[in-house]
Gaussian input, Z-matrix of N, CA and C with variables (Angstrom, degrees):
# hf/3-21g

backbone

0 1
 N
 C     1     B1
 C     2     B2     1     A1
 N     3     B3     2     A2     1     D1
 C     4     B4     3     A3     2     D2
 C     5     B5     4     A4     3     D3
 N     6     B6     5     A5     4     D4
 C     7     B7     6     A6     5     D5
 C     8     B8     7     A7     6     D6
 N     9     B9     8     A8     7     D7
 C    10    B10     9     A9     8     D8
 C    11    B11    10    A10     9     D9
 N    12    B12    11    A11    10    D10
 C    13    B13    12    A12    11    D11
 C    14    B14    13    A13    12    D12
 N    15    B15    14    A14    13    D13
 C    16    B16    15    A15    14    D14
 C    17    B17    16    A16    15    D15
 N    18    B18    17    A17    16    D16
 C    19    B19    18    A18    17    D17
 C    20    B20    19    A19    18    D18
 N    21    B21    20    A20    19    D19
 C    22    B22    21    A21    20    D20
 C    23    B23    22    A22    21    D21
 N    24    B24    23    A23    22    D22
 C    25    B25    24    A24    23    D23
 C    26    B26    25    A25    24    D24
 N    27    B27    26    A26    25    D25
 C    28    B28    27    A27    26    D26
 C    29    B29    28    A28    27    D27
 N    30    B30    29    A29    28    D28
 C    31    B31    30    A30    29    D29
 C    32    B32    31    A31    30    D30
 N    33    B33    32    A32    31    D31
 C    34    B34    33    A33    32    D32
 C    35    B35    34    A34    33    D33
 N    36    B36    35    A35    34    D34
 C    37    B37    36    A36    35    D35
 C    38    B38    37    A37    36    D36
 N    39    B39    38    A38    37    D37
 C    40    B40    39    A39    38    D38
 C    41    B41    40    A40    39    D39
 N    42    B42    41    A41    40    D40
 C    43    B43    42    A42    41    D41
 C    44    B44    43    A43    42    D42
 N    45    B45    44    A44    43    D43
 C    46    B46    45    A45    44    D44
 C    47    B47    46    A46    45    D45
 N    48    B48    47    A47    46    D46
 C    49    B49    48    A48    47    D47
 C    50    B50    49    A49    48    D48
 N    51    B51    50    A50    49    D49
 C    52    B52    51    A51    50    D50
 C    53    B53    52    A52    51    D51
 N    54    B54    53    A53    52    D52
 C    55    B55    54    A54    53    D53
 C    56    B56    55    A55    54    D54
 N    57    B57    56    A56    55    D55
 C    58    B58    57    A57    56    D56
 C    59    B59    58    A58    57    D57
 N    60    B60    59    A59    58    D58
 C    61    B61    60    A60    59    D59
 C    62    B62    61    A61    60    D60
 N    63    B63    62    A62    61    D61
 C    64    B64    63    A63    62    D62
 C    65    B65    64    A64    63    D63
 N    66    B66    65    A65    64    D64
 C    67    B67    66    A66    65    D65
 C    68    B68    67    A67    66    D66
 N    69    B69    68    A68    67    D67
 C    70    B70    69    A69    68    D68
 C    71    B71    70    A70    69    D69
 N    72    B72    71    A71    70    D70
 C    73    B73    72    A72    71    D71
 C    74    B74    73    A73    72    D72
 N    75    B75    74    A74    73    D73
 C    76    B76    75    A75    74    D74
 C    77    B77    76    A76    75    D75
 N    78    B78    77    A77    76    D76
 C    79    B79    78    A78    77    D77
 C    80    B80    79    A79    78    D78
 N    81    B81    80    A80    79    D79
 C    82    B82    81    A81    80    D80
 C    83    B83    82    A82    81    D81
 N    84    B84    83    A83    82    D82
 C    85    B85    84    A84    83    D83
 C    86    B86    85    A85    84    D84
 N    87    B87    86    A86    85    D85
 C    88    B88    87    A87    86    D86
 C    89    B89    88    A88    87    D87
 N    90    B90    89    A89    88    D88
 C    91    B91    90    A90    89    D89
 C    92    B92    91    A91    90    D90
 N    93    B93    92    A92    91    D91
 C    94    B94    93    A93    92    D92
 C    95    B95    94    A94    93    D93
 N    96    B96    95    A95    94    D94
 C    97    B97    96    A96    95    D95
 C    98    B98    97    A97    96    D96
 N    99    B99    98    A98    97    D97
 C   100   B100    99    A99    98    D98
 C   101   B101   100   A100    99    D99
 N   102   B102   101   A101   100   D100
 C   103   B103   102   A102   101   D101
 C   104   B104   103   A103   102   D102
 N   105   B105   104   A104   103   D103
 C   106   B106   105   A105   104   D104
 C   107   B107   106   A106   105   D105
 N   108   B108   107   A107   106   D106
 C   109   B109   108   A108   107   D107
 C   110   B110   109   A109   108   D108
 N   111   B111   110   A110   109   D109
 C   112   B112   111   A111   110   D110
 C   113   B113   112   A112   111   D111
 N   114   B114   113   A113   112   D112
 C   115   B115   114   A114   113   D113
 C   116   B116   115   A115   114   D114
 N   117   B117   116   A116   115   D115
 C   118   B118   117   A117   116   D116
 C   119   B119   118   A118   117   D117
 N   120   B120   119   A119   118   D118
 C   121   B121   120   A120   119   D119
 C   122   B122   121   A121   120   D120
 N   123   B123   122   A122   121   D121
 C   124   B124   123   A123   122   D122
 C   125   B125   124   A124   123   D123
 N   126   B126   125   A125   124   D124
 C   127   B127   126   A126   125   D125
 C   128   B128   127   A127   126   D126
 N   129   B129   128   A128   127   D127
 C   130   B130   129   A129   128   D128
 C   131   B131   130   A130   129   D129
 N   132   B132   131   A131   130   D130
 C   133   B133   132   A132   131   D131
 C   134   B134   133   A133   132   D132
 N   135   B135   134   A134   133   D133
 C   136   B136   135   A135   134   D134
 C   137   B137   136   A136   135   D135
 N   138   B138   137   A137   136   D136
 C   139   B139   138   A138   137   D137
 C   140   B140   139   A139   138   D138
 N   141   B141   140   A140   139   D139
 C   142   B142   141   A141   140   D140
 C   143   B143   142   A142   141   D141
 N   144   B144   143   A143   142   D142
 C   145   B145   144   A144   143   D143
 C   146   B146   145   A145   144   D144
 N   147   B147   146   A146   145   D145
 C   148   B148   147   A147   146   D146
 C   149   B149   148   A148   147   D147
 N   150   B150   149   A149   148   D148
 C   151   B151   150   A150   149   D149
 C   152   B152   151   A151   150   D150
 N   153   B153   152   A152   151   D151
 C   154   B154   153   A153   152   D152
 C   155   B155   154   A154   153   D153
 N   156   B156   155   A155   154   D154
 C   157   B157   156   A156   155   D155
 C   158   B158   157   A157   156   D156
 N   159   B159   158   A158   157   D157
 C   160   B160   159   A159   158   D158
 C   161   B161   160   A160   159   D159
 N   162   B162   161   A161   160   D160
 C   163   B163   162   A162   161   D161
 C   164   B164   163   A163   162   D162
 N   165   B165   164   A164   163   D163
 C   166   B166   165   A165   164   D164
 C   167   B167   166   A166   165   D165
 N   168   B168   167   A167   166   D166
 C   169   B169   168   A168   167   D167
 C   170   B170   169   A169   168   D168
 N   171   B171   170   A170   169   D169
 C   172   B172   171   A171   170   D170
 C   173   B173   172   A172   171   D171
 N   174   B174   173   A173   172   D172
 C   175   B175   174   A174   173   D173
 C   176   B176   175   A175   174   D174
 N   177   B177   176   A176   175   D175
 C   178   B178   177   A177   176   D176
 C   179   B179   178   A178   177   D177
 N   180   B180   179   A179   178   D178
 C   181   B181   180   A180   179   D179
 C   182   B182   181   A181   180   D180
 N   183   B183   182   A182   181   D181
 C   184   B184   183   A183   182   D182
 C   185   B185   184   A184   183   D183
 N   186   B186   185   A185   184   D184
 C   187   B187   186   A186   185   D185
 C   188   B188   187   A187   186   D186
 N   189   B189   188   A188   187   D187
 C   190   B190   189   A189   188   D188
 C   191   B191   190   A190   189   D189
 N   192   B192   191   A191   190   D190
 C   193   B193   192   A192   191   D191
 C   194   B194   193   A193   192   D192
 N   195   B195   194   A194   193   D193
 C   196   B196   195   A195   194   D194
 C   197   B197   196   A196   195   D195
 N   198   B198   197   A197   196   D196
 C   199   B199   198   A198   197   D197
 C   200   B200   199   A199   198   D198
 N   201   B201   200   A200   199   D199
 C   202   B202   201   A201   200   D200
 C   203   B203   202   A202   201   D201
 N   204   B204   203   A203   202   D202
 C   205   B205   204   A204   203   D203
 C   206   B206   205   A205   204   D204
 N   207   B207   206   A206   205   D205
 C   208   B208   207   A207   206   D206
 C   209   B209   208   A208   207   D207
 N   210   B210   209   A209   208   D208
 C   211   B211   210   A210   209   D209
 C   212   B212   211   A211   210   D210
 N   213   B213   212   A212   211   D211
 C   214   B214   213   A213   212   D212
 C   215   B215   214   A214   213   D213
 N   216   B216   215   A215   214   D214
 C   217   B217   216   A216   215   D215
 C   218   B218   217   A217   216   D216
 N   219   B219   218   A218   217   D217
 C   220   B220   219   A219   218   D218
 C   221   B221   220   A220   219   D219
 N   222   B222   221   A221   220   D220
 C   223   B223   222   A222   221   D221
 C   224   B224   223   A223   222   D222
 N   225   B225   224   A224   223   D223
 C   226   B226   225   A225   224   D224
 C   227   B227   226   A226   225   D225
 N   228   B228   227   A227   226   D226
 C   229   B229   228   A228   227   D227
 C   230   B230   229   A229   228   D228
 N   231   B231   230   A230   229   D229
 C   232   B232   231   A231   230   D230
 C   233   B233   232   A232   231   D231
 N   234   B234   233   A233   232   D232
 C   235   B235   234   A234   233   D233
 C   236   B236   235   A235   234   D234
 N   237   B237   236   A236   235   D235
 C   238   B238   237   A237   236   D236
 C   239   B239   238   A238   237   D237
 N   240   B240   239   A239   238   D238
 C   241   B241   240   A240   239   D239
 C   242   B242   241   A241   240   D240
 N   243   B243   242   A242   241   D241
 C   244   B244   243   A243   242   D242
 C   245   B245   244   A244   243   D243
 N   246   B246   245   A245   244   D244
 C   247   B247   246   A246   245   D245
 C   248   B248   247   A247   246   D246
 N   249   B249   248   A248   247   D247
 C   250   B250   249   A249   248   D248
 C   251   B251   250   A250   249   D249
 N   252   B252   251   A251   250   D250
 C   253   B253   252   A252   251   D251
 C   254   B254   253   A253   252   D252
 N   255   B255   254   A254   253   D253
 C   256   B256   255   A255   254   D254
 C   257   B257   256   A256   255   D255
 N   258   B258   257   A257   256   D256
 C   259   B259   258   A258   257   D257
 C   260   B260   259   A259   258   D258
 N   261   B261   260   A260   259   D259
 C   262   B262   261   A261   260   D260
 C   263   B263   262   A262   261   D261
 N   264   B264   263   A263   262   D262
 C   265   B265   264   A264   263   D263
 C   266   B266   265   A265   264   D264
 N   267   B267   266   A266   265   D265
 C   268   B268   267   A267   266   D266
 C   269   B269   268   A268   267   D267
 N   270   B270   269   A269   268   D268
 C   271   B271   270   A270   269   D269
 C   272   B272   271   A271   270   D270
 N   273   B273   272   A272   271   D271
 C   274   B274   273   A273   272   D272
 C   275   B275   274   A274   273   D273
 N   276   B276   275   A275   274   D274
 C   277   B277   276   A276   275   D275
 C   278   B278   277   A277   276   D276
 N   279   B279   278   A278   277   D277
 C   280   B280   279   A279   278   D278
 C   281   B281   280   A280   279   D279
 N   282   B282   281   A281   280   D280
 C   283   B283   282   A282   281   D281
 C   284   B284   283   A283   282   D282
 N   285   B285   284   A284   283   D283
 C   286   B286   285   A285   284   D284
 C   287   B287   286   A286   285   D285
 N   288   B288   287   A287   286   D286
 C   289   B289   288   A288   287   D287
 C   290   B290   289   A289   288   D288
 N   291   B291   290   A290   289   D289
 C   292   B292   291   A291   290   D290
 C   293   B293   292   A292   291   D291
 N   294   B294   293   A293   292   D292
 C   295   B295   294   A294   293   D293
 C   296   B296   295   A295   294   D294
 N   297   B297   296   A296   295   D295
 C   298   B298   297   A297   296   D296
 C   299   B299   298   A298   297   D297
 N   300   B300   299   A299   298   D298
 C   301   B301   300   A300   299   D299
 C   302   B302   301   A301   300   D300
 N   303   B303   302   A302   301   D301
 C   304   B304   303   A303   302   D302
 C   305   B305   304   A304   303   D303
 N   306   B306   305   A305   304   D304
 C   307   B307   306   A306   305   D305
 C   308   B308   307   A307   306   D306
 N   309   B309   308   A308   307   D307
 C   310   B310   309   A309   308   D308
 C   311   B311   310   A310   309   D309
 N   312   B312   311   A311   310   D310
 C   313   B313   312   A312   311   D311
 C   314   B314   313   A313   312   D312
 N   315   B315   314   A314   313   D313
 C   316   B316   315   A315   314   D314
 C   317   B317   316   A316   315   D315
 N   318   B318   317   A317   316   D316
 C   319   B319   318   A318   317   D317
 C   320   B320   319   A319   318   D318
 N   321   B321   320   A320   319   D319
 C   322   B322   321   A321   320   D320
 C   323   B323   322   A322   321   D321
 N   324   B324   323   A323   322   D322
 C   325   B325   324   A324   323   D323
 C   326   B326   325   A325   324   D324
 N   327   B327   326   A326   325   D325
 C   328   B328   327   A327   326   D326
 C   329   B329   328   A328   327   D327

   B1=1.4511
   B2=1.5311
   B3=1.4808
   B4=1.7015
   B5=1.7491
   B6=1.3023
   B7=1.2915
   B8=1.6876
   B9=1.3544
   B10=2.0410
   B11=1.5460
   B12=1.3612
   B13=1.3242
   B14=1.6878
   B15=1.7048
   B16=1.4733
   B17=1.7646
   B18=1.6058
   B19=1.4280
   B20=1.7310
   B21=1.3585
   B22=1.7599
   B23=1.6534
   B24=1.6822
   B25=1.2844
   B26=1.6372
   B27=1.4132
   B28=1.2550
   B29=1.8256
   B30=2.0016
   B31=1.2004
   B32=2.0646
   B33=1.2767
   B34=1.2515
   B35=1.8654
   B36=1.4190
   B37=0.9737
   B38=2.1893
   B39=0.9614
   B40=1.2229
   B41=1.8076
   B42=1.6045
   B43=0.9284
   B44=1.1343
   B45=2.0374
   B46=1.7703
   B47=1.3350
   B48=1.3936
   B49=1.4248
   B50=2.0648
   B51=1.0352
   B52=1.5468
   B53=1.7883
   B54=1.3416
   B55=1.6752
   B56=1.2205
   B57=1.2221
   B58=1.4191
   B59=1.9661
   B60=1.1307
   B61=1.3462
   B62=1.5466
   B63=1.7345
   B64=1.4837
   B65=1.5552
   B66=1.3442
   B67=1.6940
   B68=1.6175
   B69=1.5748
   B70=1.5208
   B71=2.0102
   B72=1.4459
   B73=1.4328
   B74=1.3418
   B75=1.3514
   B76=1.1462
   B77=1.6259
   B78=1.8112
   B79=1.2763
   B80=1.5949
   B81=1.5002
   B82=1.3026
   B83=2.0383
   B84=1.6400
   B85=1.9753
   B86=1.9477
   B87=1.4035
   B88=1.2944
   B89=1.7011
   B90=1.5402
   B91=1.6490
   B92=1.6062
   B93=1.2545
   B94=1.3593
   B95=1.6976
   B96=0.9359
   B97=1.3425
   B98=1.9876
   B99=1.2250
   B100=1.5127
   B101=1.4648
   B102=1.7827
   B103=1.3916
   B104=1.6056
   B105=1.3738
   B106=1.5764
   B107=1.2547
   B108=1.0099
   B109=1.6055
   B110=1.5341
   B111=1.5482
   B112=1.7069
   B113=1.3745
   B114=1.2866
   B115=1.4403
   B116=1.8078
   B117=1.4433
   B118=2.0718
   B119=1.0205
   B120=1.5976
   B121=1.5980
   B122=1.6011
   B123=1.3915
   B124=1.8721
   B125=1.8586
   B126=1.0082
   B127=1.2940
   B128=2.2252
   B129=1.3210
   B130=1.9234
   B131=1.4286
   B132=1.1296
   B133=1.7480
   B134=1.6342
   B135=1.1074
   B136=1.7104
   B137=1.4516
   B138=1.2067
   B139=1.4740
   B140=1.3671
   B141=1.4056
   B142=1.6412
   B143=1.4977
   B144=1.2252
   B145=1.6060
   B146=1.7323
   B147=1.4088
   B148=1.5790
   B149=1.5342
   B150=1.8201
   B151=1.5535
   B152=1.2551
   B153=1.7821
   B154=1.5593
   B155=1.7253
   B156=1.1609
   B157=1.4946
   B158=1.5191
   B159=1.3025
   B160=1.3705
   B161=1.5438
   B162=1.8796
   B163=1.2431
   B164=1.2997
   B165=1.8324
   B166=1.4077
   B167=1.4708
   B168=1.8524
   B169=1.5872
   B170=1.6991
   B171=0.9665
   B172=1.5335
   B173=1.6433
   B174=1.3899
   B175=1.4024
   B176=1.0682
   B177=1.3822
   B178=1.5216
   B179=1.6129
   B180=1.3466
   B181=1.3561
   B182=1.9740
   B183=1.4346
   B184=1.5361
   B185=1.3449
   B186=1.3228
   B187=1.1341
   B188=1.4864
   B189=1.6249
   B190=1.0251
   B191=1.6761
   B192=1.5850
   B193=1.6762
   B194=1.5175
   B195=1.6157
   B196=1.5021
   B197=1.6157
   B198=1.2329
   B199=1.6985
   B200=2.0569
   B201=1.1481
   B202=1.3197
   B203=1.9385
   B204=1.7130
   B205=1.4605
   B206=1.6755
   B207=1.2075
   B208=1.4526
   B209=1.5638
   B210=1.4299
   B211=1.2068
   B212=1.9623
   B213=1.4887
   B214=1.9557
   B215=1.2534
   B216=1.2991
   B217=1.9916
   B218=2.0908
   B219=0.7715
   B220=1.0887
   B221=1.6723
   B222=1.0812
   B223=1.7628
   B224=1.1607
   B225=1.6066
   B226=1.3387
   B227=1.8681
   B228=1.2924
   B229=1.4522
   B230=1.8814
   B231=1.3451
   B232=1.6726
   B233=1.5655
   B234=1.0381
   B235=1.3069
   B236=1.4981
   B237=1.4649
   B238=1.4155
   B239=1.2879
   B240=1.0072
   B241=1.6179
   B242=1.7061
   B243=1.3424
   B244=2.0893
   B245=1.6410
   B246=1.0636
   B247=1.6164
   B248=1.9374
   B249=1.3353
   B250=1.5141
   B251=1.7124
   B252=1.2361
   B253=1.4963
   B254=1.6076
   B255=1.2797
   B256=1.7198
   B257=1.8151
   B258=1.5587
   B259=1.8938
   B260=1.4327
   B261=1.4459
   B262=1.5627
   B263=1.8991
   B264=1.4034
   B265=1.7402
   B266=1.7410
   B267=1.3141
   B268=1.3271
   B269=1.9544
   B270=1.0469
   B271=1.4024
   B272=2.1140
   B273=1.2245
   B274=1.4858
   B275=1.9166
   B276=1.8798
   B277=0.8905
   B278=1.6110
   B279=1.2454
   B280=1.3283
   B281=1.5637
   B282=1.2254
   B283=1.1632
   B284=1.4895
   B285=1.0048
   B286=1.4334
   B287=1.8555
   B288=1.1893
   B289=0.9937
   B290=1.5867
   B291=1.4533
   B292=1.4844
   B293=1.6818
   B294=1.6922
   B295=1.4677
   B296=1.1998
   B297=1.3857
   B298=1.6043
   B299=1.8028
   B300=1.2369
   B301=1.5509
   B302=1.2474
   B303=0.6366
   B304=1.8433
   B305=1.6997
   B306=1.4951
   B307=1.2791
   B308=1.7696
   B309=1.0863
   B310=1.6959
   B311=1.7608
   B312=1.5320
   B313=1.9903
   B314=1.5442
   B315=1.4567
   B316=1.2095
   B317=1.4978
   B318=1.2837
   B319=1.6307
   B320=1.1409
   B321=1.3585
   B322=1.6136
   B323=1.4583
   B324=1.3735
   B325=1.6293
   B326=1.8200
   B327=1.4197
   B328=1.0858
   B329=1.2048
   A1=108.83
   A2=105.14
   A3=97.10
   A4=94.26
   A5=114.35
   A6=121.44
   A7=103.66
   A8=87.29
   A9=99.42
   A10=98.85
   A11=110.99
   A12=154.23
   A13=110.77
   A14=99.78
   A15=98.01
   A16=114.83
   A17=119.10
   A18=110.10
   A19=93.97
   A20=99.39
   A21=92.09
   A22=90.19
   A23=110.21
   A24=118.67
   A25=91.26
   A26=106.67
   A27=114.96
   A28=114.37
   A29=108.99
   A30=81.98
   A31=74.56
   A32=103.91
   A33=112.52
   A34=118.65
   A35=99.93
   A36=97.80
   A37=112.23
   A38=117.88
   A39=158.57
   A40=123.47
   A41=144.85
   A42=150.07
   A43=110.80
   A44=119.42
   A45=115.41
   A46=93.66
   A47=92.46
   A48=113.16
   A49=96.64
   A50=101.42
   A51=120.35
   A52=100.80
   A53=127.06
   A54=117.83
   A55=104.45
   A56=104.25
   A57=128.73
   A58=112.42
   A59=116.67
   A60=114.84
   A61=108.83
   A62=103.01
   A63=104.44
   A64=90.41
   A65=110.72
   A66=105.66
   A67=72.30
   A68=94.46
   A69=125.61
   A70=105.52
   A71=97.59
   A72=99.72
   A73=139.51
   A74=119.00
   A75=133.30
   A76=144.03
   A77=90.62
   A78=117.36
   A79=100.18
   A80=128.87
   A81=125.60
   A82=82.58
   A83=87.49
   A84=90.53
   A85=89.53
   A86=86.46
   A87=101.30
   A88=97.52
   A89=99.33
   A90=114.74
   A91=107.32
   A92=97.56
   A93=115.30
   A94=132.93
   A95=131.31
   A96=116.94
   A97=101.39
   A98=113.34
   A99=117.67
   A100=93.82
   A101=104.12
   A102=118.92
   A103=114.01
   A104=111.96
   A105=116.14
   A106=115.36
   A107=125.55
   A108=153.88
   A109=111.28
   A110=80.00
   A111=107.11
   A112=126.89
   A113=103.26
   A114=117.74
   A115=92.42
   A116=119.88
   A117=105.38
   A118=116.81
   A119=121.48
   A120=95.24
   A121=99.31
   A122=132.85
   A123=112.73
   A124=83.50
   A125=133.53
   A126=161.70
   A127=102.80
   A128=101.22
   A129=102.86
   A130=106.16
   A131=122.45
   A132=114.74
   A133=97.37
   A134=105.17
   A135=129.78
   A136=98.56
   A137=125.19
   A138=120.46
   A139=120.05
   A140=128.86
   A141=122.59
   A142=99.73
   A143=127.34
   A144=133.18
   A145=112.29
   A146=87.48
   A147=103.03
   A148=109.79
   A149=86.97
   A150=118.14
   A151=111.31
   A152=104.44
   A153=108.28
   A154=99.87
   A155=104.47
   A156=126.20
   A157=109.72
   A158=127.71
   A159=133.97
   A160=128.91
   A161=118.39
   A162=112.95
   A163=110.00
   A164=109.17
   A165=114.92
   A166=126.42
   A167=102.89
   A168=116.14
   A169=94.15
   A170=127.88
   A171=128.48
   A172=110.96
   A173=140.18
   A174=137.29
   A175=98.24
   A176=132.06
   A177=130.37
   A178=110.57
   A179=104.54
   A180=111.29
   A181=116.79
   A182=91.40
   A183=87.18
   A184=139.08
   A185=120.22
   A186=122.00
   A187=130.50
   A188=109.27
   A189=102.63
   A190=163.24
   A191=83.83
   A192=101.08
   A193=115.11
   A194=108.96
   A195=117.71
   A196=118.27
   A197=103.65
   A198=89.04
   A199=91.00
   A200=111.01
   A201=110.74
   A202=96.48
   A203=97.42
   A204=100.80
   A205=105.67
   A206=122.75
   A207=127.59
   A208=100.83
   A209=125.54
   A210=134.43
   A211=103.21
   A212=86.46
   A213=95.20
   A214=113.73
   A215=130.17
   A216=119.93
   A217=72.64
   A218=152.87
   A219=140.53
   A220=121.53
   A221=125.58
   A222=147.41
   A223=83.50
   A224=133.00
   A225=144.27
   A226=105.01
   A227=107.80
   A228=156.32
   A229=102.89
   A230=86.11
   A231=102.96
   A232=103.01
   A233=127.33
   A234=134.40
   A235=125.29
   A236=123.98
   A237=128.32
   A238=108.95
   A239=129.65
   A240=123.75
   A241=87.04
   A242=102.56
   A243=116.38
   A244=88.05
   A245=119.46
   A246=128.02
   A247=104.14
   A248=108.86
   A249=100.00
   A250=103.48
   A251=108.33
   A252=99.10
   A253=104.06
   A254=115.96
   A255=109.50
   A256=89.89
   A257=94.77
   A258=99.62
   A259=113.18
   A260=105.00
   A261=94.33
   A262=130.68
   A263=84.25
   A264=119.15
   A265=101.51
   A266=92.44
   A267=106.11
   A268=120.85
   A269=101.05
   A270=118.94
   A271=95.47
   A272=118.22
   A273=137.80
   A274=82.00
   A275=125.50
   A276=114.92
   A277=135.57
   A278=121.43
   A279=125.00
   A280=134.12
   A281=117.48
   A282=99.92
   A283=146.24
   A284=117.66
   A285=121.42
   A286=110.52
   A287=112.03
   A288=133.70
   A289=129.03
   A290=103.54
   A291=129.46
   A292=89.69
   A293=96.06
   A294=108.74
   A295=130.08
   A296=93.70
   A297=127.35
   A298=113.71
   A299=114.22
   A300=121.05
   A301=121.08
   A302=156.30
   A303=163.29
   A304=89.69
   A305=139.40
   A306=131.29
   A307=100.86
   A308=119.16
   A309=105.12
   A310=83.19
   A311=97.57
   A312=107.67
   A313=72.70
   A314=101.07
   A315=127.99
   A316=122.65
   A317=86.35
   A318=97.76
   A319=132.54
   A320=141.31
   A321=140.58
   A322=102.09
   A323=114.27
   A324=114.85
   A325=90.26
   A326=124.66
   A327=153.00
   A328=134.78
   D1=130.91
   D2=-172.49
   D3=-88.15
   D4=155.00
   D5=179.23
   D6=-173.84
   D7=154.93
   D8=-176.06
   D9=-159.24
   D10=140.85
   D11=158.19
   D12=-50.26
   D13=66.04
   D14=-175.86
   D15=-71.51
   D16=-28.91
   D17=-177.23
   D18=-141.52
   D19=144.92
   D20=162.93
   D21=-154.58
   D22=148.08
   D23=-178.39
   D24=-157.22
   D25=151.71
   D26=172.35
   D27=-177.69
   D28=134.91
   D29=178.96
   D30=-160.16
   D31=-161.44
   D32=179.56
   D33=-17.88
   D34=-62.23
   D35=-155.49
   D36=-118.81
   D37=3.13
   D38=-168.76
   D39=-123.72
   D40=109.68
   D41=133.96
   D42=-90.09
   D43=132.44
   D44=161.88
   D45=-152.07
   D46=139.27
   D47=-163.47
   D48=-139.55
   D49=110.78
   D50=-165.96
   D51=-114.03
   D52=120.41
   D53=163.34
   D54=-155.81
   D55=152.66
   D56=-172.55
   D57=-105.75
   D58=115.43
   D59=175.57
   D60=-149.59
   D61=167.72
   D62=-176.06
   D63=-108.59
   D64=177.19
   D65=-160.75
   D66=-146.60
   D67=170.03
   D68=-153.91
   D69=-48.92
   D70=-43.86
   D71=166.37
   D72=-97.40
   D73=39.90
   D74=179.35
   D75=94.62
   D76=-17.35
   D77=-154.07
   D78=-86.03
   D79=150.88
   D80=-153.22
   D81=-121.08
   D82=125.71
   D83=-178.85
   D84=-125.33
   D85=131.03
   D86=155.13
   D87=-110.76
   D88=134.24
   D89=174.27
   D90=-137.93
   D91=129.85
   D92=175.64
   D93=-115.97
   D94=135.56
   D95=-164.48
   D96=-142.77
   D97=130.73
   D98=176.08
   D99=-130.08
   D100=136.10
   D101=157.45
   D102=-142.84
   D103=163.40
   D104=-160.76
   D105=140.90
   D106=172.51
   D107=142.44
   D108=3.04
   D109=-85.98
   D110=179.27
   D111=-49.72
   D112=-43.97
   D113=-173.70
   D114=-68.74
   D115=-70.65
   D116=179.40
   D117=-51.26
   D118=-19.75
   D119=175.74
   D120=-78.90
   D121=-34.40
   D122=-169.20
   D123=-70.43
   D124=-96.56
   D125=-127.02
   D126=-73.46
   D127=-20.17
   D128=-170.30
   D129=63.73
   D130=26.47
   D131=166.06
   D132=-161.31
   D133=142.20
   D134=-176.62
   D135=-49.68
   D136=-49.58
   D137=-163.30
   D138=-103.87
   D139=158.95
   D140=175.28
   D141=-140.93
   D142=129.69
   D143=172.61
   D144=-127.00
   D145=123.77
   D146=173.58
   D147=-159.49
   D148=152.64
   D149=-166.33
   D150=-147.96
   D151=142.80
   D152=159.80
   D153=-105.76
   D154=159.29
   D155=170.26
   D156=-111.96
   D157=102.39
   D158=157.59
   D159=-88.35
   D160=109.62
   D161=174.58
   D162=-52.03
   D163=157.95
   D164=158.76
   D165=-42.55
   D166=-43.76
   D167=-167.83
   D168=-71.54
   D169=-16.85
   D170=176.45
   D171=-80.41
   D172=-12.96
   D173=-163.91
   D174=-89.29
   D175=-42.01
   D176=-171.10
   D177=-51.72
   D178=-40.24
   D179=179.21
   D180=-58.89
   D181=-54.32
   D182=160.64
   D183=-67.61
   D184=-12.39
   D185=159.50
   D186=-74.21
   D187=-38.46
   D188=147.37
   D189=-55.79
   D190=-39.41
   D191=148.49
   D192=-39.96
   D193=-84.11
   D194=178.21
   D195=-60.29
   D196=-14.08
   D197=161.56
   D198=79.42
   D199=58.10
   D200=174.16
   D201=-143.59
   D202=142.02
   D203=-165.11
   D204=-63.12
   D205=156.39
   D206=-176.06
   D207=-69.31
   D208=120.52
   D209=148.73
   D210=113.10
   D211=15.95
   D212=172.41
   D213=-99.40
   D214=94.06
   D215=-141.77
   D216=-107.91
   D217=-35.50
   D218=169.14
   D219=-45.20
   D220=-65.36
   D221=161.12
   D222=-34.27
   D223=-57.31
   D224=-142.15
   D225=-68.12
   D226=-59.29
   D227=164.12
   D228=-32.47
   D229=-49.35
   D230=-164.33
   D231=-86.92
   D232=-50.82
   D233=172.80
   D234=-71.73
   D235=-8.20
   D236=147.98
   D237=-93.54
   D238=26.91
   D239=-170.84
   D240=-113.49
   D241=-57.92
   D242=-177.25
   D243=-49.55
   D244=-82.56
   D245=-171.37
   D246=-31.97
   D247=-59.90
   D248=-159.06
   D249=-127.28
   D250=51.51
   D251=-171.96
   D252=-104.30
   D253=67.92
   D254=-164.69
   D255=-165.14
   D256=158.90
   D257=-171.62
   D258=-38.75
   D259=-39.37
   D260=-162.35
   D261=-89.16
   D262=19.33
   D263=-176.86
   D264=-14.48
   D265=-64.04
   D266=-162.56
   D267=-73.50
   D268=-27.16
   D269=168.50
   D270=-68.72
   D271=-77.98
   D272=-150.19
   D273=-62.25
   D274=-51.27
   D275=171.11
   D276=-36.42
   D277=-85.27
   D278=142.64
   D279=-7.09
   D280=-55.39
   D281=141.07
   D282=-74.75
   D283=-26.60
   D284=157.30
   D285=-31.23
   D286=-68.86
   D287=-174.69
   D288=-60.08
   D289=-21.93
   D290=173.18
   D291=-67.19
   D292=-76.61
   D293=-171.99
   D294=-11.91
   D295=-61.88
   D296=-167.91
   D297=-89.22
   D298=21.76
   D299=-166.15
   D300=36.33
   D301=40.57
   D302=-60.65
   D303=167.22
   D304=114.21
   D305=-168.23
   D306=-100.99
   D307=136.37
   D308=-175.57
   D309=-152.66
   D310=173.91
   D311=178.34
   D312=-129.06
   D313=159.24
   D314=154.85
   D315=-145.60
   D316=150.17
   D317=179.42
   D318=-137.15
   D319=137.95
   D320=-163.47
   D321=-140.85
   D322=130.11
   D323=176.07
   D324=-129.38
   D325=171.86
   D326=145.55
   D327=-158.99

């Protein structure tokens, strides 16, 4: 499974752990997860989990955007990492993807 370590931060009061991977059927998941302090005081529970789900028939599109050859999920991997490798991944992600008609699900629990 190709996968990379798009954000990681951690200190007293704060864990975030952000990665990007393709899963057994093709589909490209960014999953994110924050726990800590910080996170129950916004949210009233220690933990926060969120994800986009990207079809396969949807990657071509990002590759094209970024200018990475169709079916290089690594290059692929590497070049959303430069673009969105910072806390606000998932916010700056999402829109990207709005923008760009780009079809994705997302999901957020806490």
């Amino acid at each position: 499974m190709d996968k990379i370590e798009l954000y990681k931060f951690e200190n007293d009061s704060i864990k975030i752990e952000i990665n990007l991977y393709f899963n057994d059927i093709g589909q490209l998941i960014f999953d994110g997860y924050d726990i800590g302090e910080r996170v129950k005081d916004c949210f009233g529970d220690s933990d926060y989990e969120y994800y986009y789900t990207i079809d396969s028939s949807e990657i071509q599109k990002l590759n094209s955007i970024l200018n990475v050859k169709n079916g290089d999920r690594n290059s692929l991997l590497k070049e959303l990492k430069k673009k969105f490798g910072h806390n606000e991944a998932y916010t700056d992600f999402g829109n990207f993807m709005s923008e760009n008609n780009i079809k994705f699900k997302a999901f957020c629990w806490s």
